[in-house]
Every structure is written in C-alpha cells, then in structure tokens.
N, C-alpha and C positions, 0 to 999 in steps of 0.2 A: 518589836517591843510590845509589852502586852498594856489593855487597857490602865491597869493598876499603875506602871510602872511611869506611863506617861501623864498622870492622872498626880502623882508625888512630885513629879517635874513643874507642872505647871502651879502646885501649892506652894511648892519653892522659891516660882518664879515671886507668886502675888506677893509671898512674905517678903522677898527681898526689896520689891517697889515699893512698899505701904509705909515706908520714913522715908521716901522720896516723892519730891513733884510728880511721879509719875504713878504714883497709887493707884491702881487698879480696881473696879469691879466686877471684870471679866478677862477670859485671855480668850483664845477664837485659833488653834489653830490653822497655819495657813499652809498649803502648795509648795513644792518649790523646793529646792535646796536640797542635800542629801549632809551634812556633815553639821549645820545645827538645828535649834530649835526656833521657828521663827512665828509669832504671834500678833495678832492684831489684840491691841488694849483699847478697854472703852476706859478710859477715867475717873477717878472717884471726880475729882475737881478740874473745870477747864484751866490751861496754862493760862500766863499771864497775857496772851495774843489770842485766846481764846478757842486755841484746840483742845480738841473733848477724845480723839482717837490718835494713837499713836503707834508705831510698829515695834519690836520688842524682840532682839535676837536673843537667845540664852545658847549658851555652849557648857557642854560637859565633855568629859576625858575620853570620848569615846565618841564615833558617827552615829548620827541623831536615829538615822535610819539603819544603822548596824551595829547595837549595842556590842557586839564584841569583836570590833573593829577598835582598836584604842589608836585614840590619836592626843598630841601633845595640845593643852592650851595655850603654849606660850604665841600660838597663830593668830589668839584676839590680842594679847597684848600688840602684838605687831599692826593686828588690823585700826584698834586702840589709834596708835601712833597713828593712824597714814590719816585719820580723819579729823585730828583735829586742827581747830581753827590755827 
C-alpha cells in the first residue's frame, strides 16, 4: 500500500474518533499484525482515569498489509462480541 493510500486511512481514522472520548491528535503507526490497521493515539483530552495514549485497531474490507486480498468485516463484529464486558 502506498504512502497516499495509507496516509487517507489514518485521516479517516482521526475523523472518526474526533465526537468521540477518544479524539486524537496523532495516530503513530504500529508493528505487528498483518489483516488490520493498528495505531497508537496520543489524545486530544486525558480519559476520565487520566490516560492521555490509547491503542486504536481500524479494519477495512481487505488485509492491512495486502490491499488486494479482500477479506470480510463481519470478523470485527464477531471480535466486537467476544470483548465485551
């Protein structure tokens, strides 16, 4: 994936966090993983427990690492399920 492509990803990401507690004013890609996007956020605003950095998976219809590899989303919804409280 080229610099541009990954570059719209992570402006996507920040617009999606910025009406959430989790507003961003940076993403940092990280290591790791080959099927999504995984990021370190520093925070616009610390949580109410007072973390200021947070980790930040994004998933698109396809592997993170081989845009033309299409794979289904409905893997976060599942993953979604298995973590909550």
């Amino acid at each position: 994936m080229d610099a541009a492509a990954r570059e719209k990803i992570e402006s996507k990401v920040l617009d999606d966090l910025d009406e959430t507690p989790f507003a961003a004013t940076s993403l940092r890609p990280l290591s790791g993983g080959t099927a999504n996007f995984i990021y370190h956020a520093t925070l616009k605003k610390p949580l109410d427990d007072g973390t200021t950095d947070v980790l930040v998976k994004h998933s698109e219809g396809y592997i993170a690492n081989s845009p033309t590899f299409n794979l289904t989303l409905f893997r976060c919804v599942r993953a979604k399920l298995g973590i909550r409280p």
